[in-house]
Structure formats: C-alpha cells, structure tokens
C-alpha positions in Angstrom: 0.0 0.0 0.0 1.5 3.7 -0.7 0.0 6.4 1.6 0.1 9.5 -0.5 -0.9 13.1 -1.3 -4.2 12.8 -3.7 -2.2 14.9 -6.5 -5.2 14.2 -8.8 -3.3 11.9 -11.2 -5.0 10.6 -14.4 -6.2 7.4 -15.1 -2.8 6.7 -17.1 -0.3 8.0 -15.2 -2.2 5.5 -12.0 -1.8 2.8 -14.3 1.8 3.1 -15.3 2.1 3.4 -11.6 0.9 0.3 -10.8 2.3 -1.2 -13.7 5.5 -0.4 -13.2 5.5 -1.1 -9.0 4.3 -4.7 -10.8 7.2 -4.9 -12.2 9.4 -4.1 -9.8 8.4 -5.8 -7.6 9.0 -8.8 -9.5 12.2 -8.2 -11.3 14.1 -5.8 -8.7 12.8 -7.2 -5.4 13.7 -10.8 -4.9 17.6 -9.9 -5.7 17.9 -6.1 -4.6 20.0 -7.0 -1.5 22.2 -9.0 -3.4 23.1 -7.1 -6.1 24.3 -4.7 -3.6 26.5 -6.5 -1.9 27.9 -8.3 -4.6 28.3 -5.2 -6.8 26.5 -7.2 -9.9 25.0 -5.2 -12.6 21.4 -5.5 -13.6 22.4 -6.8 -17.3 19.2 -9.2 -17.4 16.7 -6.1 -16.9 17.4 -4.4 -19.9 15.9 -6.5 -22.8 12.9 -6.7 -19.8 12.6 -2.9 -19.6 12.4 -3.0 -23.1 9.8 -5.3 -23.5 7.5 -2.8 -21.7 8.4 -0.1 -23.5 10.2 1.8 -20.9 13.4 2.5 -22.8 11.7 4.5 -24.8 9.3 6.5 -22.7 10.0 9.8 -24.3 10.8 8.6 -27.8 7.7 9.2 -30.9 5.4 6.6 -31.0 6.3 6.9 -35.0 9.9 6.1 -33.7 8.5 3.2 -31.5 8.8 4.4 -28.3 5.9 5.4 -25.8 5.6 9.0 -26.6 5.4 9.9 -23.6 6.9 13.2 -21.3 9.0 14.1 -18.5 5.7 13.2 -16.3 5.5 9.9 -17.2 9.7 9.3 -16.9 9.5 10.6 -13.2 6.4 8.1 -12.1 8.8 5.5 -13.2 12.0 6.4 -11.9 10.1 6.7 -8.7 8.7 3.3 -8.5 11.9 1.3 -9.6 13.7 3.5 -7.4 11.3 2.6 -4.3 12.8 -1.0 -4.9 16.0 -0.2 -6.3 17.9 3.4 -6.5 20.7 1.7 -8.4 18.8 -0.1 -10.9 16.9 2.9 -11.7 19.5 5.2 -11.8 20.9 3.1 -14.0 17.8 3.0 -16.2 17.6 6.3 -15.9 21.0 7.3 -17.7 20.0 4.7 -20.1 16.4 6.3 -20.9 16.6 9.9 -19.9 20.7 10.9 -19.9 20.6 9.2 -23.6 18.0 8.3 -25.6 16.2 11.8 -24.6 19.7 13.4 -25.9 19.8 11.4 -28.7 15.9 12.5 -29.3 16.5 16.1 -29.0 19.8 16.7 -30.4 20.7 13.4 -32.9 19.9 13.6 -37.0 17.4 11.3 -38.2 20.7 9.0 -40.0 21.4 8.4 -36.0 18.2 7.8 -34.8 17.7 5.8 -37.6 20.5 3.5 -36.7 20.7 3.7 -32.9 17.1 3.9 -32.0 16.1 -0.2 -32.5 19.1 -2.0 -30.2 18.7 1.3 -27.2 14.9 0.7 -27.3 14.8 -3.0 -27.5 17.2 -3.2 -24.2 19.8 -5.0 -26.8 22.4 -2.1 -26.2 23.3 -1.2 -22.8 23.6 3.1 -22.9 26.2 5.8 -21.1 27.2 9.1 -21.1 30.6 10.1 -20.3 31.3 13.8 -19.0 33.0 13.8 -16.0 36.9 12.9 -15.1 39.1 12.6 -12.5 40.0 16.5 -12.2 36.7 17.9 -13.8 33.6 17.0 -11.8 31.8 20.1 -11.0 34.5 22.1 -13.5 33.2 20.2 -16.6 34.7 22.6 -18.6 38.6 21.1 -17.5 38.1 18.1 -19.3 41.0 16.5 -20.5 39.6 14.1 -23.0 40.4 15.4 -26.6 38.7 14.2 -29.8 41.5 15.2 -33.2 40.1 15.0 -36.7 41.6 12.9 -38.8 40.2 12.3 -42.4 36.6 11.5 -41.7 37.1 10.3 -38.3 37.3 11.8 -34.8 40.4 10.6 -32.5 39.6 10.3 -29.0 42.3 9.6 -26.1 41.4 10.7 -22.1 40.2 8.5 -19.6 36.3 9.4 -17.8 35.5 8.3 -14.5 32.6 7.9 -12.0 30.9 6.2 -15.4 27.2 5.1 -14.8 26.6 1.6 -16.6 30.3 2.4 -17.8 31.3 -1.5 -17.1 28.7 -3.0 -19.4 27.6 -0.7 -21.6 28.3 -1.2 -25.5 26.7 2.7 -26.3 28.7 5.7 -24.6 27.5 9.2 -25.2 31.0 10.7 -24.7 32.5 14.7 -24.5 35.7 15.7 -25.6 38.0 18.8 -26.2 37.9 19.2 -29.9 39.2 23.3 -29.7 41.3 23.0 -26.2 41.8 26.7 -26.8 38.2 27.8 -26.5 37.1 26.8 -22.9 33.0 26.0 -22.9 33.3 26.8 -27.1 35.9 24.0 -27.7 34.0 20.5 -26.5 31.7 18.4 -28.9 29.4 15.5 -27.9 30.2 11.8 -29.4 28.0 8.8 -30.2 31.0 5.9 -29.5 30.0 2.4 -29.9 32.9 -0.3 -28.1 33.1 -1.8 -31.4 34.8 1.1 -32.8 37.9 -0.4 -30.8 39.9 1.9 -28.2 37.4 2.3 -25.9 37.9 0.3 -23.0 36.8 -0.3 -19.0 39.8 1.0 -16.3 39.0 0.4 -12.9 35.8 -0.5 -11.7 34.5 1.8 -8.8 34.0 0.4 -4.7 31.1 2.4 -4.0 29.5 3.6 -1.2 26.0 3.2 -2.4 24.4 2.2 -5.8 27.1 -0.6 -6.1 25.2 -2.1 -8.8 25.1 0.7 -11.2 28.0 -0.3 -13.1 30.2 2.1 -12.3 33.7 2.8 -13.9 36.5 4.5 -15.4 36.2 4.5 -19.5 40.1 4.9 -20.9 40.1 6.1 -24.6 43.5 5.1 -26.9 43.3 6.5 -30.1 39.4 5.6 -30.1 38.3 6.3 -34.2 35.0 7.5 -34.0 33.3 8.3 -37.6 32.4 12.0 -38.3 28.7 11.4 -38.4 28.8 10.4 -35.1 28.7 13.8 -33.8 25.8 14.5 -32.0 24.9 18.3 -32.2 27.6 20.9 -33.8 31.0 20.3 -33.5 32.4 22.3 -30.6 28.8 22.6 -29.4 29.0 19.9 -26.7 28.1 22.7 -23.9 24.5 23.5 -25.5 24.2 20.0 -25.7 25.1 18.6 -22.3 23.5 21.9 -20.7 20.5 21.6 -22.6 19.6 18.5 -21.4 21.2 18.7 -17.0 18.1 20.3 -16.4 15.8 17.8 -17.3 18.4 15.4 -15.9 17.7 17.1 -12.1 14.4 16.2 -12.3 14.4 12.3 -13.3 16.8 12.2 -10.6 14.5 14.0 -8.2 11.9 11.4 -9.0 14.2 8.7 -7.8 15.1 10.7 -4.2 11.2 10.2 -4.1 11.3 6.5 -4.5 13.9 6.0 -1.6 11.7 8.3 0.8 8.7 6.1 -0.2 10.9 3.1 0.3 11.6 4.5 3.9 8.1 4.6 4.4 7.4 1.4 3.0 9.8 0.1 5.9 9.1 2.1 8.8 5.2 1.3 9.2 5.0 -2.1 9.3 8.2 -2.0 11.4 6.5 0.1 14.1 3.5 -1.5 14.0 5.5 -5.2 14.8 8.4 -4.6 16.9 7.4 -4.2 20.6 9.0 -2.6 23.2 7.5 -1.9 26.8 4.4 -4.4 26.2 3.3 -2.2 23.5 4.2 -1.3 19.5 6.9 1.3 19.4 4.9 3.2 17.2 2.4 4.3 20.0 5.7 5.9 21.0 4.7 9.9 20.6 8.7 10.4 19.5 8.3 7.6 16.7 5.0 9.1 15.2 6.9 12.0 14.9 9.8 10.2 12.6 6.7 8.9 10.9 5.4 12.7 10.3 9.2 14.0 9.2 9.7 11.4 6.7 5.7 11.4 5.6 6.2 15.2 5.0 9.4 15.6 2.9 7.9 12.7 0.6 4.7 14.0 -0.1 6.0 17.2 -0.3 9.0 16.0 -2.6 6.5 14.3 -5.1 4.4 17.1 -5.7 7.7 19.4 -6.2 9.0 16.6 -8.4 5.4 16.2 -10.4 5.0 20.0 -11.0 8.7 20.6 -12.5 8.2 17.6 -14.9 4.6 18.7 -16.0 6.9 22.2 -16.3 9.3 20.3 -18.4 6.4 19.0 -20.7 5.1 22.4 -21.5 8.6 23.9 -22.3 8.5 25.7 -18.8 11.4 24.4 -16.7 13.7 27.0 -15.7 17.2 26.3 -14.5 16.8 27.5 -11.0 13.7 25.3 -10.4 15.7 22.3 -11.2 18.1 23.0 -9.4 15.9 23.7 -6.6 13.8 20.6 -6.9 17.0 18.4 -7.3 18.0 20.1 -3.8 15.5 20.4 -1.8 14.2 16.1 -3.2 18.0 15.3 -2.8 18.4 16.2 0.7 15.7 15.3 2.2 16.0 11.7 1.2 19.1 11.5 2.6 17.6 12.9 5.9 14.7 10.6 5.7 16.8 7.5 5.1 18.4 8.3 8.0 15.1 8.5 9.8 14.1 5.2 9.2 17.6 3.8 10.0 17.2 5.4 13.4 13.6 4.3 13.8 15.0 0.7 13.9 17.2 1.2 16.5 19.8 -1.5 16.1 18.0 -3.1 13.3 18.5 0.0 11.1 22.0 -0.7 11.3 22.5 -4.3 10.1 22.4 -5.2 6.6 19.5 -7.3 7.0 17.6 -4.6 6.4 17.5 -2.0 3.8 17.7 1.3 5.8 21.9 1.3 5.7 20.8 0.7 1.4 18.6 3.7 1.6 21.0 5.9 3.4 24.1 4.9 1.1 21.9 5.6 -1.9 20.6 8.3 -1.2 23.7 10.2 -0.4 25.0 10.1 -3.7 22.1 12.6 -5.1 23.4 15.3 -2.9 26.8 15.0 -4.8 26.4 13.7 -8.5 24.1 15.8 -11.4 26.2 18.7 -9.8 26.3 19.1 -5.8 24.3 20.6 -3.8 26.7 23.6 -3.3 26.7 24.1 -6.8 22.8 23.6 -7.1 22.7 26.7 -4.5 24.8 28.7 -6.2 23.4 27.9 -9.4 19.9 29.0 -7.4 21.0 32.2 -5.8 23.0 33.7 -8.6 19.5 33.1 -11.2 17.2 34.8 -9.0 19.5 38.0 -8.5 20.4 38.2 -12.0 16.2 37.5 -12.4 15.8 40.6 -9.8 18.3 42.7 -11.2 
C-alpha cells in the first residue's frame, strides 16, 4: 500500500504506476539485497525494460517508443527506485541521460541506426562527462577528440561512469578546440566496437554498487564523423540543454527512496514491541513517521509540477536545481530517519535502511552538488531581480 498526497493523477499515469511497482516488484525485489552487496550489474533487466516499453518512454510513437513526457519518466523512476535506487539510476541514464539526448539533439541517419538496439534493451547506454579533475568544473576536461580524415580521435580516460562497465553505447564529450574553454567541446556517439574504448578500474562504491560504475580509458578511439551529436564544438548546448531535465528524473528517484523508507518504517513500528506495547504508540516515533511522511509528499508534488513544467517547455534552470536540492536532501535525511527508527536493526544489513542511506547520499553529490545547485539557485534569482 502507498499512503500518499491525492495529487489528482489521471487514469494513465495510475496505471503506469501500478504497472511499473508490478514490475518491480517482481524483477528488482527478490535480488535487490544481493546485487548490492555483490556489486553485480542488472544486465538481465534491460531487454525486460524493453519489452514494456520503458526505454523509450520519451521517444515518438512513430519512432517506437511510448511518446510519452518528463511526467510519465519521473512516475517510473520513482517506483523502480522505491525497490532499487541503483537499478533505476541506471535506467535512468540509459532512458533519460541518452536516448532523450539522442531525441533532441541526434539527426534522423542516428536515430535511424541507434534507436532499435537502445529501445529493445539489446544495447546497454552511457554518457561520459566527468573525469578525474573535472567533476563540477566540466569545462577542465582533459579528454580530446583530433580529426583525422573522416574520423574523430579520442584519447582521455572518464571516471565515476554510470553503466560504464557493461555498456556497448557511450555518449562521450571531448575537447575538440582546447583553446576555446566551454566553445571547444563536442558530444560523441562511441560504440565499443569502434575499438579503443575500454573499462579501467571499476569503482567500490558507497551506495548504488550495482550501477555499473567505472572509469572509461580512450586510446586513439576512431569514431566516424557522423557520429557527432549536435555541432562540432557545441557539446556545452548539448550537455547543458539536457542537465536540467536530468535534475528532475533524478529527483523522481530521491522520491522513490523516501517512499521506500516509508514502506519500511510502518510495518516496522506497527510489529516490533517494546515496553508491552508497539513502538509506534511511542509519541517520539509518530513524529519520525510525520518528518519522513512530510518531505515525501511534499517532494513528489515538487518533483510532479517541474516535470509537468518540463512537458510544456516551462522548466527553468533554478527550479531544477531547486527541486533536485530540496528532493536530494531530504532523502538522505529521511533515510536516516528510518535507520534510526530501527534502532539496532537500522543498522545491520539485513535490512534496507543502511541501502537507503548509502543511496541516497549520492544525489546530494552527483548531477552537480548541492553547493553548486545553491549557487546555481542564488545567482539566477538576482540576476532575475536585477
């Protein structure tokens, strides 16, 4: 049962709701534990996900995807992540990071010949921004792309690589003008069997240790001309174009691990006894219930508003940046809460809380942190003022 806000949502979007907790809870559920602790990608799901029609969520129906918008994506970021923040996450690159890139920005030749294996599941997708010494500096990339002939020459190393470790699709940026800062970096569309693509270390994560995270090294990786995606030394537009939308699928999956916490902590209190009596007629432990009841709820309808936003051209930066921060903090917060509502249960592995407090951590530092989000925040709304 999920104890919600009534945010008045249509007949469709309850459906896909229900549809997709269905199928979470029988793909993601049984195994969530264990891919975590073993660090095992979740290679099987994608020809599953594709199967229903999830991969391409946001692609044309004339394409044959869904054709669907940003409101549908976050409803289904929200339930896989409710069973499993990695998986989704790692859908979610797949889906949103990618295929909505390749949607907005790709030529019909690329579609064309990309579109069938990303939607069918067949090709495992990535994007590759970020490197050792340019996380939040994206702009200090290292990776260059030379042209040679008709081809592009890539040679750099990413890391922190969602679905980097399997994937066989990497949406990869490059220096292509070293000279001309944000001017000089164009987007690539890099398949492994171009050759000189290949995995470096494989990251010991925290949390979302089945997401498939690595380092991608690039030697002299030939990647044809019409593989750019975008203009050539327009990577910037591209990659900014689509961070914003980015915030918000990931905000949808901060709402899944609150709802997970809830999912935990009632049945919890009701069951374990302490004193003769359930813990949660405990006036201190209905008030954990109302602090992580609140954020969620509240959360969702933040999350649902700047995705309907995003489907009628509306989203500003600012506001998602501000959703990102305010749904990105709070689940780490209310993670925690359930943690501590266990007591000493919270803290063992047989249950999920320590999951839902290393997962959610990670979405108060990745899609840009929250000190960034804040300054991103503040310096729109004076310049907005001004």
């Amino acid at each position: 049962m999920t104890i919600m806000l009534d945010l008045n949502e249509s007949e469709e979007t309850t459906a896909l709701r229900e549809a997709v907790r269905s199928f979470a809870l029988a793909e993601l559920a049984p195994q969530v534990d264990e891919y975590d602790r073993s660090d095992r990608f979740h290679e099987y799901l994608w020809p599953k996900l594709g199967e229903m029609g999830f991969m391409g969520v946001m692609v044309p129906e004339a394409d044959g995807g869904l054709g669907l918008g940003y409101g549908a994506h976050t409803v289904i970021l929200e339930e896989m992540a409710r069973i499993s923040a990695a998986a989704a996450m790692s859908y979610g690159v797949h889906s949103s990071l990618v295929m909505d890139q390749l949607r907005k920005n790709g030529t019909d030749d690329q579609r064309r010949r990309y579109y069938p294996k990303l939607l069918s599941g067949e090709s495992i997708a990535s994007i590759a921004m970020t490197e050792a010494d340019a996380g939040s500096d994206l702009v200090g990339m290292r990776t260059t792309a030379t042209k040679k002939g008709d081809r592009w020459v890539l040679n750099g190393s990413k890391l922190w690589i969602t679905n980097s470790a399997n994937a066989n699709f990497v949406m990869v940026y490059a220096k292509t003008d070293p000279s001309a800062g944000k001017r000089g970096i164009t987007a690539f569309l890099v398949e492994k069997s171009f050759g000189g693509m290949r995995v470096g270390r494989k990251l010991d994560l925290f949390g979302m240790r089945a997401s498939g995270s690595a380092e991608l090294v690039f030697e002299n990786c030939e990647v044809p001309e019409e593989n750019v995606i975008g203009e050539v030394n327009g990577g910037v537009s591209v990659l900014m174009g689509g961070l914003d939308y980015e915030r918000v699928i990931a905000g949808a999956q901060c709402v899944g691990i609150m709802q997970a916490a809830m999912d935990l902590v009632l049945p919890y209190v009701r069951e374990r006894k302490q004193f003769g009596q359930p813990i949660g007629e405990f006036q201190l432990m209905q008030g954990k219930m109302a602090d992580i009841y609140t954020p969620l709820n509240a959360g969702r309808a933040y999350v649902q508003a700047a995705a309907s936003a995003a489907d009628r051209g509306r989203l500003t930066r600012k506001d998602a940046a501000s959703v990102f921060l305010f749904v990105a903090e709070n689940a780490t917060q209310v993670a925690l809460q359930a943690m501590q509502a266990l007591g000493a249960n919270g803290y063992s592995n047989e249950y999920s809380a320590q999951r839902l407090v290393r997962d959610a951590k990670l979405f108060e530092i990745g899609g840009g942190t929250a000190e960034v989000r804040r300054m991103l925040i503040g310096r729109e709304l004076y310049r907005e003022f001004g």
